[in-house]
VOMARZA-241045 format. One line per 10 residues: number of its first residue (from 1); their letters; for each residue x, z, y of C-alpha. Coordinates in nm, 3 decimals. Example, Ala and Ser with C-alpha at 12.3 -4.5 7.8 and 13.67 -1.06 7.14 Angstrom:
BEGIN
1 = AS = 1.230 0.780 -0.450 ~ 1.367 0.714 -0.106;
This chain:
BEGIN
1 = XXXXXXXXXX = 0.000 0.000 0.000 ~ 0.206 -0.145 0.257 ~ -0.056 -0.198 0.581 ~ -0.300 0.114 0.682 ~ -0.497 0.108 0.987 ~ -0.561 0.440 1.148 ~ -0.869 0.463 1.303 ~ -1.022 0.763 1.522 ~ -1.352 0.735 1.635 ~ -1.561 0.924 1.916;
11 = XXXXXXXXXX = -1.333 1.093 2.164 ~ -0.998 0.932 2.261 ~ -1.114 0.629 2.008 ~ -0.729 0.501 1.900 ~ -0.650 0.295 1.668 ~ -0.296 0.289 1.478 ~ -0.094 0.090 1.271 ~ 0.126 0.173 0.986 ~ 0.364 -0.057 0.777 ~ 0.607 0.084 0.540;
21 = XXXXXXXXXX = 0.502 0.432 0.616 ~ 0.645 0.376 1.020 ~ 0.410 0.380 1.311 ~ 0.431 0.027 1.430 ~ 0.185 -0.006 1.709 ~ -0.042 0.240 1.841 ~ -0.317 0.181 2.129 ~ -0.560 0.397 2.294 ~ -0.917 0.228 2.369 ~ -0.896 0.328 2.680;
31 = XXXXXXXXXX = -0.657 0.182 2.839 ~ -0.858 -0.166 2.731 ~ -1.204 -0.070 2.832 ~ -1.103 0.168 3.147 ~ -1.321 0.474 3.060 ~ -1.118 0.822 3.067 ~ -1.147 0.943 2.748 ~ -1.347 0.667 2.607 ~ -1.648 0.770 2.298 ~ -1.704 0.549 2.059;
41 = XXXXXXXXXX = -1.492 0.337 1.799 ~ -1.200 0.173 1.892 ~ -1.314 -0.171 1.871 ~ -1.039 -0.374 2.177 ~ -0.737 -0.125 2.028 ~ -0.794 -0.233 1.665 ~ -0.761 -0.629 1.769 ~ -0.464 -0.528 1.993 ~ -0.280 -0.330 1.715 ~ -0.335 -0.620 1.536;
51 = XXXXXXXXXX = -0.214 -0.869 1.739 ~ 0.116 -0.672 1.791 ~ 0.134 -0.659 1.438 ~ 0.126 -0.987 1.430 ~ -0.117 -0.924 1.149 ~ -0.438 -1.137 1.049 ~ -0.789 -0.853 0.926 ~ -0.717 -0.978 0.597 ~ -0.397 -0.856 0.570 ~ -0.498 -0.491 0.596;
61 = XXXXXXXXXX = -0.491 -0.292 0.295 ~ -0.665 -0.003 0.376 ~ -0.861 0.139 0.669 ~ -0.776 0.555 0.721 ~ -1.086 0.734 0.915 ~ -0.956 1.046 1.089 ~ -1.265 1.268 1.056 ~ -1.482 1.337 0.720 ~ -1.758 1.454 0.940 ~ -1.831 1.106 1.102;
71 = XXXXXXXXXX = -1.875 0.971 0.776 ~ -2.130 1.227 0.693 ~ -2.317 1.176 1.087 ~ -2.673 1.109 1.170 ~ -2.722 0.770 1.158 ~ -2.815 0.777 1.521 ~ -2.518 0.920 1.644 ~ -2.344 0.702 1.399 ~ -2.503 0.422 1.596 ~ -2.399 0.506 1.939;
81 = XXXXXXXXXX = -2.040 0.578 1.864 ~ -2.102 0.201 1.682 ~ -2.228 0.059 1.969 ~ -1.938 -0.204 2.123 ~ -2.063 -0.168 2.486 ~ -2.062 0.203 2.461 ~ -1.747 0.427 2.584 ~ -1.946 0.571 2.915 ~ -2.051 0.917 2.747 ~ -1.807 1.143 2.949;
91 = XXXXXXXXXX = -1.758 1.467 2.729 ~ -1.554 1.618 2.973 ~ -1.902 1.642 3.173 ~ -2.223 1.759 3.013 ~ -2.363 1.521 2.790 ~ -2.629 1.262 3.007 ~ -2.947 1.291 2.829 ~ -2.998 0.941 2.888 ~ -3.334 0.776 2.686 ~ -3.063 0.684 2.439;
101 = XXXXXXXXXX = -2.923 1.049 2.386 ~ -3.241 1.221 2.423 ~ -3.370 0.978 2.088 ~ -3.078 1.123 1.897 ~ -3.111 1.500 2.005 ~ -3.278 1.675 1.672 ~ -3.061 1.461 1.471 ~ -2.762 1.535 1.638 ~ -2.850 1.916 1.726 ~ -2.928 1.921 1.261;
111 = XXXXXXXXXX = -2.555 1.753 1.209 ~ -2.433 2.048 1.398 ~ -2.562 2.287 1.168 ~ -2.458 2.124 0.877 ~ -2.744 2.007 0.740 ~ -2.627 1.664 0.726 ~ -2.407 1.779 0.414 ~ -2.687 1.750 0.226 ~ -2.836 1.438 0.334 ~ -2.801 1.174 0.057;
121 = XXXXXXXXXX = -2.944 0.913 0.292 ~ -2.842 0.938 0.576 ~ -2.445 0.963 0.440 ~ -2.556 0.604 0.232 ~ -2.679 0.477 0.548 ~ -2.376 0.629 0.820 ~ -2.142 0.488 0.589 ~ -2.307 0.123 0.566 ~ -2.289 0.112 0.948 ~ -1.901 0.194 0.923;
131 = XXXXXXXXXX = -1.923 -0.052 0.651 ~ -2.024 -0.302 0.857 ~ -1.841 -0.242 1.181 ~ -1.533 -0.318 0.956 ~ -1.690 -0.635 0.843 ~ -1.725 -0.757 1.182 ~ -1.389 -0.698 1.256 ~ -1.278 -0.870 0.945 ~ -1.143 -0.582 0.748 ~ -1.221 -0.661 0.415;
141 = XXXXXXXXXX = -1.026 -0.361 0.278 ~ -1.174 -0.046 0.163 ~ -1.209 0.273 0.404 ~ -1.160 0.610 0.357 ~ -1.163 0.927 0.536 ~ -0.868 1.200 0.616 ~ -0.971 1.589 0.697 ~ -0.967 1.597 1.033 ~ -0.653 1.896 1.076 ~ -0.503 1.722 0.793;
151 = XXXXXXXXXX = -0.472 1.402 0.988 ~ -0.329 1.627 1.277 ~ -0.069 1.799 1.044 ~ 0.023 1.472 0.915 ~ 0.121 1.294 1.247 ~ 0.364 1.550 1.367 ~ 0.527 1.648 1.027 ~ 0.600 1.271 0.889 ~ 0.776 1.187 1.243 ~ 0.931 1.491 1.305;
161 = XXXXXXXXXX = 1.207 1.416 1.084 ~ 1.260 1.767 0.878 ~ 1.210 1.801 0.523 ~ 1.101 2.114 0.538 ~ 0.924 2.305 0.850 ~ 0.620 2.534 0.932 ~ 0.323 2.283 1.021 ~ 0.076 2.409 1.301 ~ -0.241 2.233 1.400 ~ -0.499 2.402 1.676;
171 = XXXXXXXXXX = -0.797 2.216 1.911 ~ -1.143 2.255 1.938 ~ -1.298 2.204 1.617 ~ -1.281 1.933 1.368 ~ -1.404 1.893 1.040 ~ -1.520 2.295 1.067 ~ -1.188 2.339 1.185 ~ -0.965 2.475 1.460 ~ -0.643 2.556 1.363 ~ -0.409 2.560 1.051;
181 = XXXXXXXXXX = -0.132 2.685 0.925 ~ 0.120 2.450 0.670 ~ 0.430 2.374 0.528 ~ 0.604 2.100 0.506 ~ 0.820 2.054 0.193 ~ 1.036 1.727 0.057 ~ 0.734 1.475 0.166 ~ 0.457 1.707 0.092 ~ 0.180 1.964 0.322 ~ 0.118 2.240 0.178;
191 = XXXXXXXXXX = -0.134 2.431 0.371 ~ -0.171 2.799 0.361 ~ -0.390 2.981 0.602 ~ -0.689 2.829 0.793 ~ -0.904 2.937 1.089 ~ -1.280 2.809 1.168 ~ -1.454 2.585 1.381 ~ -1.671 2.878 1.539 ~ -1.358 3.065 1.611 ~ -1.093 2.835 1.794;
201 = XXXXXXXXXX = -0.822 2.888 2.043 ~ -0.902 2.544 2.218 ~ -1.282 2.607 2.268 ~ -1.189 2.932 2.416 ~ -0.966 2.806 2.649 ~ -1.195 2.493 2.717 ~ -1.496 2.755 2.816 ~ -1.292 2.952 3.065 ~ -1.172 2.610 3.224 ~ -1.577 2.526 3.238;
211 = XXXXXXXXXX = -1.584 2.870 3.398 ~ -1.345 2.760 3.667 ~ -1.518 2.449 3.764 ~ -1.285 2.213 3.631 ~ -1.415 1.957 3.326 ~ -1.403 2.104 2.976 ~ -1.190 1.880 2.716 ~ -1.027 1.706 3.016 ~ -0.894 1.929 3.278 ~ -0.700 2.265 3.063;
221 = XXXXXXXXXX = -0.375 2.117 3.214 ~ -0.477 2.217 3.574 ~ -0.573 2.568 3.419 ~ -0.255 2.602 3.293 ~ -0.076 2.520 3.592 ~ -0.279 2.714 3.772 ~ -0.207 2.987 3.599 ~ 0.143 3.018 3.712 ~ -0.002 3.099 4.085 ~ -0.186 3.429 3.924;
231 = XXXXXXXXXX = -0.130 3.765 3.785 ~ -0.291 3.786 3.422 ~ -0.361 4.173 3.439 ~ -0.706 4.211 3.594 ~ -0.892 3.968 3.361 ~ -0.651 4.038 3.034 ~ -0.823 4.323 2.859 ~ -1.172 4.108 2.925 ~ -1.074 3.812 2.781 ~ -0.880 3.983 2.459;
241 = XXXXXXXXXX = -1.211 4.104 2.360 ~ -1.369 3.766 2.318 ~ -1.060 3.662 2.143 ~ -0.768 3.725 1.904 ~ -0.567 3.760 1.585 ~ -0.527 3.850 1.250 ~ -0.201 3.891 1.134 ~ -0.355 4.032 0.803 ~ -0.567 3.709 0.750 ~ -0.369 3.471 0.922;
251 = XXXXXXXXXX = -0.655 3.368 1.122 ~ -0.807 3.372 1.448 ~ -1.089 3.653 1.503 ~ -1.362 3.680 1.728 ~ -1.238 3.966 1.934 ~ -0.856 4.196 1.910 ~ -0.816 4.117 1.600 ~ -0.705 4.342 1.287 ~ -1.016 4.558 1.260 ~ -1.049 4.614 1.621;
261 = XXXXXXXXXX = -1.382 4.586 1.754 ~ -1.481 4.306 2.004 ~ -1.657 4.393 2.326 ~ -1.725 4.084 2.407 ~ -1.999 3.857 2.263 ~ -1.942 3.721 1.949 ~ -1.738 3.331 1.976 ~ -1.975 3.210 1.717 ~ -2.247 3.162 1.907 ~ -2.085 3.224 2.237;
271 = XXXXXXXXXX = -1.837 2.856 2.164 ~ -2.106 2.613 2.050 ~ -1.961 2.390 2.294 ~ -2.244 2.116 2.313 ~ -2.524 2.414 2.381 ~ -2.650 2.668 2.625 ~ -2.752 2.602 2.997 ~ -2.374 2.482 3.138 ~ -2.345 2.268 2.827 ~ -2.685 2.123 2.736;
281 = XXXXXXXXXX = -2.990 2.235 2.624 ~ -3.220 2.538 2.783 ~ -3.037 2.844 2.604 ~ -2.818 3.044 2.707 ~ -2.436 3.023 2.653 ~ -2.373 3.377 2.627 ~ -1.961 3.332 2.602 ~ -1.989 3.219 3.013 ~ -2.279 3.470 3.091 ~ -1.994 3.723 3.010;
291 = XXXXXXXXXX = -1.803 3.581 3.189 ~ -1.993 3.565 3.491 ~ -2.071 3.931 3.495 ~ -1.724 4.063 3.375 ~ -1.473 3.829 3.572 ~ -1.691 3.866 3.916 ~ -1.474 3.929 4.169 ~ -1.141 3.804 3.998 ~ -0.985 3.532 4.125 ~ -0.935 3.179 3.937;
301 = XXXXXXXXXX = -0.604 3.246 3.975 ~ -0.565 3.585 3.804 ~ -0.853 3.445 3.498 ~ -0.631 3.151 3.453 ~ -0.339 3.364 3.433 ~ -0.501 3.610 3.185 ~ -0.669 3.325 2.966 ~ -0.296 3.133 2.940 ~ -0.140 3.451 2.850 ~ -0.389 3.543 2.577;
311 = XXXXXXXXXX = -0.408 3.211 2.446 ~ 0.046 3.265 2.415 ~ -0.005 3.608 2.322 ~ -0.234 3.498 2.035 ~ -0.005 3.200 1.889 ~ 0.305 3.391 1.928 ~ 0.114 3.685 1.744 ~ 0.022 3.434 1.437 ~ 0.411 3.271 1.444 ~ 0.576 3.596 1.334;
321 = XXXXXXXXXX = 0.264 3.663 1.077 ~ 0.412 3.360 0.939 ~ 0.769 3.369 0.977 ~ 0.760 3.773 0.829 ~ 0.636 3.601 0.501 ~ 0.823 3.275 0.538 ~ 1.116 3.280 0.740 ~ 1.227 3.077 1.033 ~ 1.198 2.731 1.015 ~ 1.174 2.394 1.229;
331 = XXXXXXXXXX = 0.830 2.422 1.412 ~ 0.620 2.078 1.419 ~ 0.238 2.102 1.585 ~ -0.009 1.894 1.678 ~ -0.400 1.890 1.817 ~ -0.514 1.941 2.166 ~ -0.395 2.277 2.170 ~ -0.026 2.204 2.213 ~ -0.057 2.003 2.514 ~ -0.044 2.321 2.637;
341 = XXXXXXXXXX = 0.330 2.285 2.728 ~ 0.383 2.598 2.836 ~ 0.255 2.736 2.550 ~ 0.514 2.521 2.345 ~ 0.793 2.680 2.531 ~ 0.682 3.006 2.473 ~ 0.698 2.911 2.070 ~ 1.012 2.755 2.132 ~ 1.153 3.057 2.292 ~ 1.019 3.279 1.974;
351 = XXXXXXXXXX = 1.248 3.085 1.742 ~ 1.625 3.141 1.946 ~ 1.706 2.853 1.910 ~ 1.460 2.703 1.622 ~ 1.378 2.306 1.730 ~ 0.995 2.228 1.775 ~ 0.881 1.898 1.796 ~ 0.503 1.850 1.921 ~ 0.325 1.508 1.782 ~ 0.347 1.308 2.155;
361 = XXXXXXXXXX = 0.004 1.205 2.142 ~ -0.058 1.577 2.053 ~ -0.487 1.505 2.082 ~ -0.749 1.359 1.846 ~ -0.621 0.998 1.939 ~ -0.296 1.099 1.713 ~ -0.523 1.136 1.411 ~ -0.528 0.779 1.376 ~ -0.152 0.766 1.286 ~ -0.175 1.073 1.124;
371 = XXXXXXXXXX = -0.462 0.969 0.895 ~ -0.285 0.654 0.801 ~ 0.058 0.839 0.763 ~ -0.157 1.062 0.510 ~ -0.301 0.788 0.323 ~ 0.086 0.610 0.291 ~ 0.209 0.950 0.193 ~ -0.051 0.995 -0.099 ~ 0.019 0.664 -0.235 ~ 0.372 0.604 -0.208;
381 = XXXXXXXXXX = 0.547 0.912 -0.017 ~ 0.697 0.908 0.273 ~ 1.013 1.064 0.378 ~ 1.010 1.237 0.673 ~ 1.205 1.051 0.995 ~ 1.210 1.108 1.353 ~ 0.981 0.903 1.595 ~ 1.198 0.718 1.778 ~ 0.999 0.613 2.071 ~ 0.669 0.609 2.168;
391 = XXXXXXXXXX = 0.667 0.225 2.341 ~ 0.367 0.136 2.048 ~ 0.122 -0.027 2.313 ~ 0.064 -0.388 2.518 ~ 0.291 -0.510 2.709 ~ 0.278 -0.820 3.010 ~ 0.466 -1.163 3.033 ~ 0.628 -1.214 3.322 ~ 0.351 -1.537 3.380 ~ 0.060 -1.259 3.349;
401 = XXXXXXXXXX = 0.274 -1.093 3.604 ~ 0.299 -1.385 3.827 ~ -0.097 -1.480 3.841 ~ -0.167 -1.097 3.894 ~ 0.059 -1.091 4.204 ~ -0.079 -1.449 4.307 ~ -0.480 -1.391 4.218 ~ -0.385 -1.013 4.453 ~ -0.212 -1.243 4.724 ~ 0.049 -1.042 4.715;
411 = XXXXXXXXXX = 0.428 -1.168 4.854 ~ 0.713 -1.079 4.603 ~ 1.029 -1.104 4.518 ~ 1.218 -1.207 4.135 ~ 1.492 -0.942 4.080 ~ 1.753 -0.936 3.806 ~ 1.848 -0.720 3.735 ~ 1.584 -0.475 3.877 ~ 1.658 -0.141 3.780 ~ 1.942 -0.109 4.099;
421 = XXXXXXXXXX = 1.661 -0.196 4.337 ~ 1.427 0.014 4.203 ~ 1.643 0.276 4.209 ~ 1.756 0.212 4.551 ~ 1.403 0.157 4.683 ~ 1.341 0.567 4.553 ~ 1.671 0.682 4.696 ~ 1.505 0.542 4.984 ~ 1.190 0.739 4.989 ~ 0.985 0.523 4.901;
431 = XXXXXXXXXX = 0.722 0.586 4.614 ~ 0.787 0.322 4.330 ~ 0.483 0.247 4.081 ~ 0.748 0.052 3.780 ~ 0.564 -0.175 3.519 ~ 0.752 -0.275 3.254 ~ 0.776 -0.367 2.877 ~ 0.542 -0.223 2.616 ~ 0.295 0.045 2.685 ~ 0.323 0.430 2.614;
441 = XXXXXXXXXX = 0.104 0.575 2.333 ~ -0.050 0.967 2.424 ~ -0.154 1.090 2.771 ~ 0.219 1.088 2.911 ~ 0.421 0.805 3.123 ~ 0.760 0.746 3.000 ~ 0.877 0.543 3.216 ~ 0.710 0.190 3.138 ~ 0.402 0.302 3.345 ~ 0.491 0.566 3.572;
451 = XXXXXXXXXX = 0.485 0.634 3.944 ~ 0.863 0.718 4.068 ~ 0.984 0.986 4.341 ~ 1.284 1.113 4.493 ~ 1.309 1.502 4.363 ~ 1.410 1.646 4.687 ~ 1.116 1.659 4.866 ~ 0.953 1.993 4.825 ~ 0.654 1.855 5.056 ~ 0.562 1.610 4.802;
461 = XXXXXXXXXX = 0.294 1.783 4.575 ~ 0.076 1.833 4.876 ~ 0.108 1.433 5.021 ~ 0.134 1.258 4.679 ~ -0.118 1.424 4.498 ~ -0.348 1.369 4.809 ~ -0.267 0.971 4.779 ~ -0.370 0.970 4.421 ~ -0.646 1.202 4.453 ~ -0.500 1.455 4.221;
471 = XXXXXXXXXX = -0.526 1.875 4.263 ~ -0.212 1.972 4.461 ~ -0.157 2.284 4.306 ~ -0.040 2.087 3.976 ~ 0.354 2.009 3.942 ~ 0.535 1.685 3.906 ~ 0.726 1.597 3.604 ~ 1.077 1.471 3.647 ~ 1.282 1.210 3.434 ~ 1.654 1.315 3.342;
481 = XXXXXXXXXX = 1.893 1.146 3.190 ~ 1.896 1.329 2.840 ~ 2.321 1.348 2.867 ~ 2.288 1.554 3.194 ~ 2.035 1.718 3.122 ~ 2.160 2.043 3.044 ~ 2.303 2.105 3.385 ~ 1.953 2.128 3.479 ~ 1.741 2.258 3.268 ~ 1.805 2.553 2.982;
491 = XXXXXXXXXX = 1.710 2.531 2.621 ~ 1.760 2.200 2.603 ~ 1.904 2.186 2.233 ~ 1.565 2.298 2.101 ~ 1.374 2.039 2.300 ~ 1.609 1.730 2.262 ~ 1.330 1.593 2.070 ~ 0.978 1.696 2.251 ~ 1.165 1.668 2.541 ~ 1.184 1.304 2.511;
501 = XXXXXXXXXX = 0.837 1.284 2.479 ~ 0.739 1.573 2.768 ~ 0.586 1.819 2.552 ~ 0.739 2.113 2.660 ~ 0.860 2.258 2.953 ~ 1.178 2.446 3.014 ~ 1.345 2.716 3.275 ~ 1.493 2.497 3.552 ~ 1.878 2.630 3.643 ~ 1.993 2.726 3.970;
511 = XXXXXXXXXX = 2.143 2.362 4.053 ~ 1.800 2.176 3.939 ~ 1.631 2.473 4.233 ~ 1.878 2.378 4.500 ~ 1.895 2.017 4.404 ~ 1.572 1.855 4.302 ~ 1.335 2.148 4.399 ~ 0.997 1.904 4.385 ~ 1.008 1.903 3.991 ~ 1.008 2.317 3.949;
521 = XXXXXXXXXX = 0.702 2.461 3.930 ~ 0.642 2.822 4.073 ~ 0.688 3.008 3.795 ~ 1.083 2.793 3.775 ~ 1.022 2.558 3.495 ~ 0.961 2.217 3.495 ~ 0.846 1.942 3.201 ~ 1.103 1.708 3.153 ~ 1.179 1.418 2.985 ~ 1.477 1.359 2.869;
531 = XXXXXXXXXX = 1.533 0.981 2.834 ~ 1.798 0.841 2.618 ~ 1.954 0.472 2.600 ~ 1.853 0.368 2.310 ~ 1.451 0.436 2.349 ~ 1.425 0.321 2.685 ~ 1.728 0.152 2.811 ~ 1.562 -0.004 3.099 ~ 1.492 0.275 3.231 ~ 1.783 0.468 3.142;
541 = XXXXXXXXXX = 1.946 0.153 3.331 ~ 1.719 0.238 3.658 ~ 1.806 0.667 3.644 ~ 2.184 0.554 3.632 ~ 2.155 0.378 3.929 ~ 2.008 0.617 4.104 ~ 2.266 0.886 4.037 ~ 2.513 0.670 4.122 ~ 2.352 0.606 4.494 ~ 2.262 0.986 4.536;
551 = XXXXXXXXXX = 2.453 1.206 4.306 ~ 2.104 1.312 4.106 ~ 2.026 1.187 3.736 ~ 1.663 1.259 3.796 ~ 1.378 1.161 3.949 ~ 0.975 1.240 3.985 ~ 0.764 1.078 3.738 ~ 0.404 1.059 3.733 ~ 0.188 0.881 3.538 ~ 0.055 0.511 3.703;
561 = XXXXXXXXXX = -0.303 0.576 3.738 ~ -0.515 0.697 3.963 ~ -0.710 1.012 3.940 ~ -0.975 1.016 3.685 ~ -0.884 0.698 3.552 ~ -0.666 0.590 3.239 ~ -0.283 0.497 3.264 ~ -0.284 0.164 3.372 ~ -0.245 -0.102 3.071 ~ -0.232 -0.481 3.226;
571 = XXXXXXXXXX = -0.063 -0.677 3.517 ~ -0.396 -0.656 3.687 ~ -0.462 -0.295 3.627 ~ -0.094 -0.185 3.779 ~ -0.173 -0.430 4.101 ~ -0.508 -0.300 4.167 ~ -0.352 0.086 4.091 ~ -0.087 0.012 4.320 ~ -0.256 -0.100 4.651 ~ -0.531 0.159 4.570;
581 = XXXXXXXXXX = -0.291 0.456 4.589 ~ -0.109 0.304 4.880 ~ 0.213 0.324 4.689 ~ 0.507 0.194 4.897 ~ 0.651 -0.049 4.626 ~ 0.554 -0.220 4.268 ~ 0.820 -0.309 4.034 ~ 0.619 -0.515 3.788 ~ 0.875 -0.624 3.553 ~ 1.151 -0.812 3.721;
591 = XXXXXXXXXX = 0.926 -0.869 4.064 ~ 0.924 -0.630 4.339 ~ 0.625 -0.642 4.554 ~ 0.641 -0.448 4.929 ~ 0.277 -0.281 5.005 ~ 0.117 -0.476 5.293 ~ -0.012 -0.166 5.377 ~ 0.260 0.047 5.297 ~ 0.264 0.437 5.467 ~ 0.532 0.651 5.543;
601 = XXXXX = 0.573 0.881 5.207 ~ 0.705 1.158 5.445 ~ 0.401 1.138 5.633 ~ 0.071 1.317 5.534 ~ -0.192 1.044 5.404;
C-alpha cells in the first residue's frame, strides 16, 4: 500500500498525501475556498494534493478518514459537511441556525448523545454518502476510518524521528476523546492512559476564552498571550475547582483531582460545547454561569493568567505521573492543545534538557496525515524519521505572478536574485509581504508566506497589528537563522526541531532584549523559528543578507493574511492581501512591487 490519502472532514477540512510512508503534499481547504477554518470535506485540497502528486484518482490505494464518529453521523449532518458549496458554518461563532441547520437540529442534538451508535441505518446510509463523495472525486479505492486521537498520535510520532518517546495527544474532544497518553516503541503506539470527551483540557480552556469575548476554537492564542499581561492568583483557586488531575488514574478530573472535591460545577455538563444559552440552544451553560458569578470583578487579564497557569499546572502534573512510572523520554504531542506554545515550553523545561517535537500542524487538519501515516504503519510499518519541512502546499509560476501584478495594475520590477533586496528593503523599514515557492502546511508562516519586519522597533505591535487589524496586545514572531540562534534565545538544543516549525517559545537572552526587542514578549520569551539552509534556503538566503547589512540574523515574521482571513495561497490572494494591509513592499517571487499607496511604517496608520 504505497498511496494513502488522508482526509479530515468538518473543521480545518485537510487533505494529505502519503507515498512510501512520507508526507508528500499536504493542503488545507482553506486556503482554496477562503473561509477561516473552513467545515465541510475537503473537496479543492484533495484535487490539489493530487495534482502535486502528480497522481491520477485511480492511482490511490486507499482513502484514511480521520474521525470514526463522522462515519457513524446523522445523515443530515453527514449531508452538510457533504455539501461542495458549504465551508461558511463558522464554529468559532455560535452555530447560525440557518433553515438548513435548524432541519438537522434533533438529529444532530441525538448524535451527540450517542445514540447514533446504534443506528443501523443511518451508519448504512452516512457511509453511502461518503461513498459517493469519493466516487465523484474518482477514488475508486476503499475508505476507512482512524480513531480520531489515534490519528493525532500518529502524525507527530511517525515524523518526529525517535524510536522510542512518550506520545501526548490533548484538544477538545474527538471520537469521545480529549487527551491521551502513548508510547512510541520501534514503529509501534502503544497507548496507555486515556481521558474523556466530557472532561478535556481544550474545552476548558476554549470556555474561559468564550468567557473573555474572544471566539471559542479560534482565538485561545490571544488568551494565552494575554495571559502574560496578568497575575494568575485571584482567579486560580476558582478555576482549579472546575478542573484538574489525576495522577492516580492518569486522567483528567472534573475538579482538583485525586479525591479532592470540586466546587465548581461538574465539566460534564458544564463543557457541552455546542449547548447552553452562549453556545446554542435555550439552556443554560452552567460552566460560564460560574463563571460569571465567581470571576466578577477579576480582570481578563488576571482569568487569563489563572486559566494558562492551570491548564500548565495540569499537563506538567500528568508528565511526571508518567515519567515516575516510565522514565524520561523524547516528548512528541499533537491536537489543538499544544498550540499552546507556551505551554510546550513549560513541558520542555520539565524534561532538562529532554527534546519535544510538537506535530506543526498541531490541530485536527494534521489528522489527515496522521490517519494516513496510521493506515501505512498498519500495513507495512513505518520507521520513524524527522519531518523535514513543512513546504507540502501550492505554489505560483512566475507567469501566474505576472498576470496577478498586471490584472492589479500594479508597476514592478524582475529581481535576481531577490533575497538581497528584500532584505535591504526591511533593513530599510519598510514592511515586506514575501511570496515565494510552495505553500506552508499548519496555521504558521515560514517564510514562503509571511509578512517581514525589522526587530528593532519596539513601537511596532501597536502600528502593525493596527494595519492588519490584529489585537495589539499579541507578540510578533521572529525568524533566526537556526546557526545563531543560540546567542539569542536559551534552550535552544531542545527546540532545534519545533523550533523550526514555531511551536514553542523560548526565554529571549539579554542581547535578543537590547537588540531586537519587538520579538520578546512581556513575560521575555519569544516564538522563534529557527530556519535552516537546507529546508528553506531561499529564505535562509534573504536572513543572511540582512545580517550582513545590519549586524542582526533575525527578523519579524508574521503570517501574510489579513485578520480573520486564511494565509494567503495564490498570486492573486498575496496582491489583493498586500494593498489591503497597506504593506510597503511585495516580493512575489523574483518581482518586487512598491505600494502605490505605500505609508510610513514608523508612522501610526
Amino acid at each position: 500500500m504505497e498511496t494513502i490519502l488522508g482526509i479530515h472532514p468538518g473543521h480545518d477540512a485537510t487533505a494529505a498525501l502519503v507515498q512510501a510512508g512520507q508526507v508528500v503534499a499536504a493542503v488545507g481547504e482553506e486556503r482554496l475556498s477562503r473561509i477561516k477554518g473552513h467545515l465541510g470535506f475537503p473537496f479543492r485540497a484533495v484535487a490539489e494534493v493530487l495534482r502535486l502528486g502528480r497522481l491520477r484518482p485511480d492511482q490511490v490505494d486507499l482513502v484514511a478518514f480521520t474521525f470514526n464518529d463522522y462515519l457513524n453521523a446523522s445523515p443530515y449532518f453527514t449531508r452538510l459537511i457533504l455539501d461542495p458549496a458549504g465551508g461558511a458554518i463558522d464554529l468559532a461563532n455560535e452555530l447560525p441556525l440557518t433553515a438548513r441547520w435548524a432541519m438537522c437540529r434533533r438529529e444532530w442534538d441525538v448524535w451527540l448523545r450517542g445514540v447514533h451508535r446504534t443506528g443501523r441505518a443511518w451508519r448504512q446510509t452516512t457511509r453511502r454518502l461518503y461513498r459517493d463523495a469519493l466516487d465523484r472525486l474518482g477514488l475508486v479505492c476503499p475508505y476507512r476510518s482512524i480513531e480520531h486521537h489515534h490519528a493525532h498520535a500518529a502524525s507527530a510520532y511517525y515524523t518526529a524521528g525517535y524510536r522510542e518517546g512518550l506520545v501526548l495527544t490533548g484538544d477538545g474532544s474527538g471520537d469521545g476523546l480529549s487527551a491521551t497518553i502513548s508510547l512510541g516503541r520501534a514503529g509501534r503506539i502503544e497507548r496507555i492512559a486515556q481521558s474523556a470527551g466530557q472532561v478535556s483540557p481544550g474545552s476548558f480552556y476554549a470556555a474561559v476564552t468564550r468567557y473573555l469575548g474572544f471566539k471559542r476554537h479560534r482565538h485561545e492564542g490571544k488568551v494565552t498571550g494575554l495571559a502574560a499581561h496578568g497575575d494568575p492568583g485571584p482567579a486560580y483557586e476558582i478555576l482549579a475547582r472546575c478542573f484538574g488531575f489525576d495522577a492516580d488514574r492518569l486522567c483528567f478530573t472534573t475538579g482538583l483531582g485525586n479525591g479532592q472535591r470540586p466546587g465548581g460545577p461538574s465539566l460534564r455538563t458544564g463543557l457541552r460545547m455546542l449547548r447552553g444559552k452562549r453556545f446554542w440552544g435555550a439552556d443554560t451553560n452552567r460552566l460560564l454561569a460560574y463563571f460569571d458569578k465567581k470571576l466578577a470583578g477579576i480582570g481578563r487579564e488576571d482569568v487569563a493568567a489563572a486559566v494558562q497557569k492551570r491548564l500548565e499546572d495540569c499537563w506538567l502534573a500528568m508528565l511526571a505521573a508518567v515519567e515516575a512510572r516510565h522514565g524520561v523520554q523524547p516528548l512528541v504531542m499533537a491536537g489543538g492543545t499544544f498550540a499552546n506554545v507556551r505551554l510546550n515550553q513549560k513541558l520542555m523545561e520539565h524534561g532538562k534538557g529532554r527534546p519535544i517535537y510538537v506535530y506543526p500542524n498541531m490541530g485536527d487538519g494534521g489528522t489527515a496525515a496522521g490517519a494516513a501515516l496510521a493506515v501505512r504503519a498498519d500495513a507495512a510499518g513505518i520507521d520513524p524519521a524527522p519531518l523535514a519541512h513543512v513546504y507540502l502546499g501550492s505554489g505560483a509560476s512566475e507567469a501566474d505572478m505576472r498576470a496577478a501584478l498586471e490584472n492589479a495594475g500594479l508597476v514592478y520590477e524582475y529581481c535576481d536574485p531577490v533575497e538581497p533586496r528584500v532584505a535591504a528593503e526591511v533593513a530599510g523599514g519598510k514592511v515586506v509581504a514575501r511570496f515565494d515557492g510552495a505553500m506552508e502546511y499548519g496555521p504558521r508562516a515560514l517564510g514562503n508566506r509571511s509578512i517581514l519586519v525589522k526587530p528593532t522597533d519596539p513601537t511596532v505591535n501597536r502600528w502593525l497589528n493596527r494595519r492588519l487589524r490584529r489585537t495589539e496586545f499579541m507578540p510578533f514572531a521572529p525568524a533566526v537563522l537556526a546557526e545563531e540562534a543560540d546567542a539569542y534565545f536559551h534552550n535552544t538544543a531542545s527546540a532545534r526541531l519545533p523550533g523550526r516549525f514555531m511551536t514553542v517559545t523560548l526565554a529571549a537572552t539579554g542581547l535578543c532584549r537590547q537588540k531586537a526587542p519587538a520579538v520578546v514578549h512581556v513575560d521575555g520569551t519569544a516564538r522563534p523559528q529557527l530556519v535552516t539552509r537546507d529546508a528553506n534556503p531561499g529564505f535562509h538566503r534573504v536572513l543572511r543578507a540582512y545580517q550582513r547589512l545590519t549586524g542582526l540574523p533575525l527578523m519579524i515574521n508574521t503570517s501574510f493574511n489579513m485578520h480573520e482571513e486564511p494565509i494567503v495561497c495564490s498570486a492573486k490572494d498575496a496582491v489583493r492581501c498586500f494593498l489591503k494591509g497597506h504593506l510597503d513592499v511585495l516580493a512575489l517571487g523574483p518581482f518586487i512591487v512598491l505600494n502605490p499607496n505605500g505609508r510610513n511604517p514608523n508612522k501610526e496608520f
